[in-house]
PyMOL Python script that loads the backbone (N, CA, C, O; Angstrom):
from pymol import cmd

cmd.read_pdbstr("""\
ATOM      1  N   UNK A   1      -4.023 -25.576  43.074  1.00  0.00           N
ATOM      2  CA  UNK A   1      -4.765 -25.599  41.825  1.00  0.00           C
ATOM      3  C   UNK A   1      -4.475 -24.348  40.992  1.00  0.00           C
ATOM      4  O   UNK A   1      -4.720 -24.336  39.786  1.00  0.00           O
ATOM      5  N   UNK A   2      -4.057 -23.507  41.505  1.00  0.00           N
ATOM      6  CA  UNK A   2      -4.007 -22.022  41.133  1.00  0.00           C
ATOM      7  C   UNK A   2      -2.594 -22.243  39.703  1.00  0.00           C
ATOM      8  O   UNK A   2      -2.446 -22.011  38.503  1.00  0.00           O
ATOM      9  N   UNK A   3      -1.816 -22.846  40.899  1.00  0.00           N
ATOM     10  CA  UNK A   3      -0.306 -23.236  40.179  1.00  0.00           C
ATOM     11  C   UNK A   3      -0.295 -23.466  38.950  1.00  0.00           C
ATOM     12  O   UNK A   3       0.168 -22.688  38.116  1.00  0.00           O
ATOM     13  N   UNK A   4      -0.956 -24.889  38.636  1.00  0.00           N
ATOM     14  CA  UNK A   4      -1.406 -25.314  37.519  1.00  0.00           C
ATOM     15  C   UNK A   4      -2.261 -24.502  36.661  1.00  0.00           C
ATOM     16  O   UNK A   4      -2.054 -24.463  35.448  1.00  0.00           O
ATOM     17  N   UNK A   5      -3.225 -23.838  37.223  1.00  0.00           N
ATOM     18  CA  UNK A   5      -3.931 -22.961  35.688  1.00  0.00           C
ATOM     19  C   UNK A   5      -2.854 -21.879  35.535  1.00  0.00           C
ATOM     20  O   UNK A   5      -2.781 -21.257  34.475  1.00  0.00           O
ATOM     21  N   UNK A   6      -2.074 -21.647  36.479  1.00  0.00           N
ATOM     22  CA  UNK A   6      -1.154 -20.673  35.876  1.00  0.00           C
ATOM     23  C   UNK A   6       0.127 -21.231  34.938  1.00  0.00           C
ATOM     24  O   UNK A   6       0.648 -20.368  34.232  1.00  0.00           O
ATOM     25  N   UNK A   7       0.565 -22.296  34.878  1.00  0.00           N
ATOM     26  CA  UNK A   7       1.684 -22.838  34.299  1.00  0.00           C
ATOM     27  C   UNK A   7       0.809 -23.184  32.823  1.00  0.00           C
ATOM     28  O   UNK A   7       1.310 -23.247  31.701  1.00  0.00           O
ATOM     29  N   UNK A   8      -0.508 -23.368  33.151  1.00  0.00           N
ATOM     30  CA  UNK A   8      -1.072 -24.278  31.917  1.00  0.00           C
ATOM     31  C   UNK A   8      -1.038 -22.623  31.099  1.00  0.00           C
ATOM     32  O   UNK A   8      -0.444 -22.557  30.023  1.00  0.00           O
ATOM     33  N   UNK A   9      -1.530 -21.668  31.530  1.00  0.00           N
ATOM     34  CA  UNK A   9      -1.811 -20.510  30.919  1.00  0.00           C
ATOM     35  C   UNK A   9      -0.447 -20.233  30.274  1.00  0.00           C
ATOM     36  O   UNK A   9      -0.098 -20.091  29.102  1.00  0.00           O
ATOM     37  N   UNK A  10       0.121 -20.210  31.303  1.00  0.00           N
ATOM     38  CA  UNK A  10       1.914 -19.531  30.773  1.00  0.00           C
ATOM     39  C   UNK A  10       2.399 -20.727  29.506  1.00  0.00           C
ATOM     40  O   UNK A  10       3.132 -20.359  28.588  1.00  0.00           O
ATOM     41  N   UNK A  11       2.055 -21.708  29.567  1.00  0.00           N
ATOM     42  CA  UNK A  11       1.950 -22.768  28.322  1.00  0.00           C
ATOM     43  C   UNK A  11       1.824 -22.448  27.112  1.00  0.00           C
ATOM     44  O   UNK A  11       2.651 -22.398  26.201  1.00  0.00           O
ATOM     45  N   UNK A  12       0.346 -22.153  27.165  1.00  0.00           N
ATOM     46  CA  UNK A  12      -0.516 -21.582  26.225  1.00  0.00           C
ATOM     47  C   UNK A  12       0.106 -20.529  25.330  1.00  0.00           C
ATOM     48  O   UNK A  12       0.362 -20.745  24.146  1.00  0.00           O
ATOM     49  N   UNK A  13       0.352 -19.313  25.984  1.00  0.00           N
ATOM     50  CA  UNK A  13       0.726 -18.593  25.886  1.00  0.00           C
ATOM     51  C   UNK A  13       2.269 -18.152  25.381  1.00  0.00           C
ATOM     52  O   UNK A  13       2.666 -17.209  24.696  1.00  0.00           O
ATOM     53  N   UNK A  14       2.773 -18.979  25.869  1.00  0.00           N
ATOM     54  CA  UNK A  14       4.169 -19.732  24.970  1.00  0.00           C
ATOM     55  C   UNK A  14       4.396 -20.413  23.612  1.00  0.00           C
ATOM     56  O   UNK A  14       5.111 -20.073  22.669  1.00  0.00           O
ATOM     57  N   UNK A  15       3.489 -21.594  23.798  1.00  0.00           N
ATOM     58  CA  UNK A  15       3.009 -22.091  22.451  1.00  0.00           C
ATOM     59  C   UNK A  15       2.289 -20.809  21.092  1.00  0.00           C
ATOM     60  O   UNK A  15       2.428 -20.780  19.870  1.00  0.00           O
ATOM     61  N   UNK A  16       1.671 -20.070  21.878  1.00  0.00           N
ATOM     62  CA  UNK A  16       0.997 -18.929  20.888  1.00  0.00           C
ATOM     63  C   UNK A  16       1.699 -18.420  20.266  1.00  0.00           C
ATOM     64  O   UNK A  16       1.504 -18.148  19.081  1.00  0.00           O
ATOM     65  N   UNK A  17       3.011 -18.080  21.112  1.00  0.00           N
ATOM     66  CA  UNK A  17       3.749 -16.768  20.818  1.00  0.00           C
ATOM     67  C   UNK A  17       5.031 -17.436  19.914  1.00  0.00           C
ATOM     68  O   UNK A  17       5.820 -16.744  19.271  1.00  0.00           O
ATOM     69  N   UNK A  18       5.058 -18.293  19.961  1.00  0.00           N
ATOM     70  CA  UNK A  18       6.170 -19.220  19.293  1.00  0.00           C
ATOM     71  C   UNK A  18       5.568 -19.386  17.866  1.00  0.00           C
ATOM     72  O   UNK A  18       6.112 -18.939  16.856  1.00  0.00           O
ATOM     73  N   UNK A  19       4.702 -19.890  17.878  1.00  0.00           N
ATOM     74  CA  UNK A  19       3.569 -20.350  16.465  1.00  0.00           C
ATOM     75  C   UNK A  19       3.633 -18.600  15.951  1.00  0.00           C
ATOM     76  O   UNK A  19       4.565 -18.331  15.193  1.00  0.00           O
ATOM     77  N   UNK A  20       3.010 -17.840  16.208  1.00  0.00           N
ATOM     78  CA  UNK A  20       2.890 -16.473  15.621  1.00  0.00           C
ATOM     79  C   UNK A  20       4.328 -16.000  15.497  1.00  0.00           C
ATOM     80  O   UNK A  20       4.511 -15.489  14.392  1.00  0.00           O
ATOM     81  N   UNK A  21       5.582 -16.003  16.392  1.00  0.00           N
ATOM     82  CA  UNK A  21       6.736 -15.729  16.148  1.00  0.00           C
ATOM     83  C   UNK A  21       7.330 -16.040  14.584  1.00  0.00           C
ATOM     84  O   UNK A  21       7.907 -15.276  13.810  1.00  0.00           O
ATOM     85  N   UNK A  22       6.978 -17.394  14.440  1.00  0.00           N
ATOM     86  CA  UNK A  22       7.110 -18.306  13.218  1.00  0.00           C
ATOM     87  C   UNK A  22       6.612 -17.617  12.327  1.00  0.00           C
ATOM     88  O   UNK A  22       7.373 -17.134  11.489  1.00  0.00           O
ATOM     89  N   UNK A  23       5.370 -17.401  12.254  1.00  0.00           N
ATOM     90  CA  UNK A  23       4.828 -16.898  10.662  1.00  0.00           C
ATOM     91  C   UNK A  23       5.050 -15.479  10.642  1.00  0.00           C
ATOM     92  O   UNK A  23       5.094 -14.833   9.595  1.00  0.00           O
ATOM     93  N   UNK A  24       5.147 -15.135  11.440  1.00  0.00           N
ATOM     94  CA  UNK A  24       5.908 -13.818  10.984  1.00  0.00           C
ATOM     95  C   UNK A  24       7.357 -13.287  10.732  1.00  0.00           C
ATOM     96  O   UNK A  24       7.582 -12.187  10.227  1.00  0.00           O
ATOM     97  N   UNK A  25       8.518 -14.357  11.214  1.00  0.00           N
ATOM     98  CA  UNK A  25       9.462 -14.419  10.439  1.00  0.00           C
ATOM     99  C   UNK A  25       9.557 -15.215   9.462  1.00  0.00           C
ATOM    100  O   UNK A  25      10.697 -15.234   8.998  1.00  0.00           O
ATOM    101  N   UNK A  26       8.717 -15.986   8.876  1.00  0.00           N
ATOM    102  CA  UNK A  26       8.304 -16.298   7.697  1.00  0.00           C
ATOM    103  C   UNK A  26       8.131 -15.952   6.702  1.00  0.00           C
ATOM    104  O   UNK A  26       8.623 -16.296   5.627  1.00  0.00           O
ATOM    105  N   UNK A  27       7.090 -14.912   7.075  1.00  0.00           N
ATOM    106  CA  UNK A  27       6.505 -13.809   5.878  1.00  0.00           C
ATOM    107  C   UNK A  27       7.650 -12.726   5.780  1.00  0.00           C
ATOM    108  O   UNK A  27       8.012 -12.360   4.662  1.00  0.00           O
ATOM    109  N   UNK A  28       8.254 -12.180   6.965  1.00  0.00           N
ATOM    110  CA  UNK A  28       9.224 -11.521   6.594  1.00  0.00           C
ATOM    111  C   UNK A  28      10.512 -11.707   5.941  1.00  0.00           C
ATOM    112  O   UNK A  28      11.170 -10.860   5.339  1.00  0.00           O
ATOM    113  N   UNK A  29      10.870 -13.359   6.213  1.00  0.00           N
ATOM    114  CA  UNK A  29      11.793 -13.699   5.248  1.00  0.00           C
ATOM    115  C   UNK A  29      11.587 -13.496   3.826  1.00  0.00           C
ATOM    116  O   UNK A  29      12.357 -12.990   3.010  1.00  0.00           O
ATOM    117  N   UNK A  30       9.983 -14.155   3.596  1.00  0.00           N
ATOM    118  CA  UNK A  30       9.925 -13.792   1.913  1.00  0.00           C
ATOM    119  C   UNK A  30       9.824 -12.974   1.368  1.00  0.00           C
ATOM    120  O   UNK A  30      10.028 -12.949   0.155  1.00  0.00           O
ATOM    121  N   UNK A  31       9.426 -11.868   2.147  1.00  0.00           N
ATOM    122  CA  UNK A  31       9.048 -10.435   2.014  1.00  0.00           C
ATOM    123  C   UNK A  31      10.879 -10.037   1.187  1.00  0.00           C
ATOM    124  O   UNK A  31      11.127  -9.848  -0.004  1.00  0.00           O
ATOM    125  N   UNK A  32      12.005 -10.030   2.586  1.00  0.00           N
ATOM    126  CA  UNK A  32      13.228  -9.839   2.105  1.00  0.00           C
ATOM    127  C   UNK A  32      13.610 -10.333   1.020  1.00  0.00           C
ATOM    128  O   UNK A  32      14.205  -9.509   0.326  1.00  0.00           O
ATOM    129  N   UNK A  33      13.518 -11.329   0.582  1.00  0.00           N
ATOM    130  CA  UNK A  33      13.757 -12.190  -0.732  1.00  0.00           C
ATOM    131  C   UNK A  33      12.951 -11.729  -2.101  1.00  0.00           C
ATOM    132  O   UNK A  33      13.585 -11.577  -3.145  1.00  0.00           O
ATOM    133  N   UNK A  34      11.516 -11.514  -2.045  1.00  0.00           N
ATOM    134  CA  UNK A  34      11.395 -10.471  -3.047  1.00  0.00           C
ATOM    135  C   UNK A  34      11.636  -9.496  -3.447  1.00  0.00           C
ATOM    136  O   UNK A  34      11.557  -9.156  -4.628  1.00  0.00           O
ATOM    137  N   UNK A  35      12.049  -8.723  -2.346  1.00  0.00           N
ATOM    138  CA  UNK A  35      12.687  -7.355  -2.209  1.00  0.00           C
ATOM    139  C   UNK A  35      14.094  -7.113  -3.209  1.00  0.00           C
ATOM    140  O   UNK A  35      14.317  -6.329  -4.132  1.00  0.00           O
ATOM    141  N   UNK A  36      14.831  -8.078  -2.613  1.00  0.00           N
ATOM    142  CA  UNK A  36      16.454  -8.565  -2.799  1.00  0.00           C
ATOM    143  C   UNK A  36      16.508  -9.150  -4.697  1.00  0.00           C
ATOM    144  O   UNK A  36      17.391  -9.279  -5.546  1.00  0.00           O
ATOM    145  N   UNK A  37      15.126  -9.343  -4.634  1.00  0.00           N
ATOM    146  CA  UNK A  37      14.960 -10.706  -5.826  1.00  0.00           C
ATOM    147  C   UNK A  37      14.900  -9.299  -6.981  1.00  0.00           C
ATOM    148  O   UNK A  37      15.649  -9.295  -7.958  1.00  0.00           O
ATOM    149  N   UNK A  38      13.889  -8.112  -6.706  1.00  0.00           N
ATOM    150  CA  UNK A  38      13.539  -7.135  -7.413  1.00  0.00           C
ATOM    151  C   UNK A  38      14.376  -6.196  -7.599  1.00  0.00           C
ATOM    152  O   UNK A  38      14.464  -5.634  -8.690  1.00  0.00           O
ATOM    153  N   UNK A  39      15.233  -5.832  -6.404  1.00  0.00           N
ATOM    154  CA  UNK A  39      16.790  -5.062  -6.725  1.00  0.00           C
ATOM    155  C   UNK A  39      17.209  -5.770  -7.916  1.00  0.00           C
ATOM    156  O   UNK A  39      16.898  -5.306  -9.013  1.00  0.00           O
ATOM    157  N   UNK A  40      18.044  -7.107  -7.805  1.00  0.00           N
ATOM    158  CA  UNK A  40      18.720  -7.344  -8.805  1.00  0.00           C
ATOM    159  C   UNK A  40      18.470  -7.428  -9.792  1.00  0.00           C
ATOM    160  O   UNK A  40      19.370  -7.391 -10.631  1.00  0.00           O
ATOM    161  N   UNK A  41      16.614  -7.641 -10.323  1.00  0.00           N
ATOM    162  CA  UNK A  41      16.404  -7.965 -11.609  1.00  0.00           C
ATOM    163  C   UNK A  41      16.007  -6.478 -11.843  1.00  0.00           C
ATOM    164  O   UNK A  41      15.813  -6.372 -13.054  1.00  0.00           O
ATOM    165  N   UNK A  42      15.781  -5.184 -11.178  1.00  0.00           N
ATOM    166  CA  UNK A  42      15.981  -3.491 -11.636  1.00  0.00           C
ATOM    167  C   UNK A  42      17.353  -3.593 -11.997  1.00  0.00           C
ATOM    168  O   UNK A  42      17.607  -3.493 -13.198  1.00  0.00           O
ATOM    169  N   UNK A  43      18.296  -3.773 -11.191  1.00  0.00           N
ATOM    170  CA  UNK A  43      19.842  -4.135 -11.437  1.00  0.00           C
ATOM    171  C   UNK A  43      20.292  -4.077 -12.768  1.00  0.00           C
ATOM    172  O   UNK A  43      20.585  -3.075 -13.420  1.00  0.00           O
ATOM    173  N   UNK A  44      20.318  -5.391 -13.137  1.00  0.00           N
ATOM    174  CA  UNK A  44      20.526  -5.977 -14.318  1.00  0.00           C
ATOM    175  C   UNK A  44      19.740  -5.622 -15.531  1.00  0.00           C
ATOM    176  O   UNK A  44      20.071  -5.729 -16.711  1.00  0.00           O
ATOM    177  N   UNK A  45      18.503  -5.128 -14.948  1.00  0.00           N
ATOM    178  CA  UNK A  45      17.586  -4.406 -16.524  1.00  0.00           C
ATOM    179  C   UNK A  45      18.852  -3.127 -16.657  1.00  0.00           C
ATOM    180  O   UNK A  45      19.479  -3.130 -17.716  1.00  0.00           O
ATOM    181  N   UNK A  46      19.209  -2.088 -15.636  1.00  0.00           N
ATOM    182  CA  UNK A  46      19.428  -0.837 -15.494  1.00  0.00           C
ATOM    183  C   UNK A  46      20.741  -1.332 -16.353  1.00  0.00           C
ATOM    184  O   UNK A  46      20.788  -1.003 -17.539  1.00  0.00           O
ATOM    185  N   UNK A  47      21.507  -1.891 -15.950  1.00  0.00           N
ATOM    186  CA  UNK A  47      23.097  -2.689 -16.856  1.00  0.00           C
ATOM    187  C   UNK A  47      22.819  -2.748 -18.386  1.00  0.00           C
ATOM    188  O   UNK A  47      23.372  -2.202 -19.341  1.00  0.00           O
ATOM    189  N   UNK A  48      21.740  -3.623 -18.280  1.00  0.00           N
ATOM    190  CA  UNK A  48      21.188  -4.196 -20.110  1.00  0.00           C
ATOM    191  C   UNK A  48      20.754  -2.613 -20.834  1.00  0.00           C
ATOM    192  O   UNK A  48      20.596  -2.560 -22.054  1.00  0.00           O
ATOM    193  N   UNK A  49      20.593  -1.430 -20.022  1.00  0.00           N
ATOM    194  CA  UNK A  49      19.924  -0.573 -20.716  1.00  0.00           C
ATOM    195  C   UNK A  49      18.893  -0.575 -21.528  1.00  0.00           C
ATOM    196  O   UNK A  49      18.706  -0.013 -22.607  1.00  0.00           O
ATOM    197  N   UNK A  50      17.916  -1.627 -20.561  1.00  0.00           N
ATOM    198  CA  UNK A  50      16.622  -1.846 -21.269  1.00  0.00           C
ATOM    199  C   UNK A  50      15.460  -0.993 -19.880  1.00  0.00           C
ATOM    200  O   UNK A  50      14.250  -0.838 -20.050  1.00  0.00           O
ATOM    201  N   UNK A  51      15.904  -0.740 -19.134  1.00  0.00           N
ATOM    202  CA  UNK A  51      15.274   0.221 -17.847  1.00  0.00           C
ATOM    203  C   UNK A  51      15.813   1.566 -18.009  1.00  0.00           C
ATOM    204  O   UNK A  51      15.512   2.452 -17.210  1.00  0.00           O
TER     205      UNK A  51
END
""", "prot")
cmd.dss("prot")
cmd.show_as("cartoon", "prot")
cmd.util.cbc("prot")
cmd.orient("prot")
């Protein structure tokens, strides 16, 4: 019986870490992409000589 609450736990605990893995390379993807998004449009102001 032990077996099983331990596999079910290690389950659990898998599933958790997978789901939270996810949204946090999630958020960090978009995070990079605004980042990337705000370089180029400083970029291109700094070019236009309107920055």
């Amino acid at each position: 019986m032990e077996n099983i609450q331990y596999f079910m736990a290690l389950l659990a605990a898998l599933v958790i870490g997978v789901f939270l893995i996810k949204k946090i390379t999630g958020c960090i993807f978009r995070i990079v992409i605004a980042v990337i998004m705000l370089a180029i449009i400083g970029w291109a102001l700094t070019v236009l000589h309107l920055l």
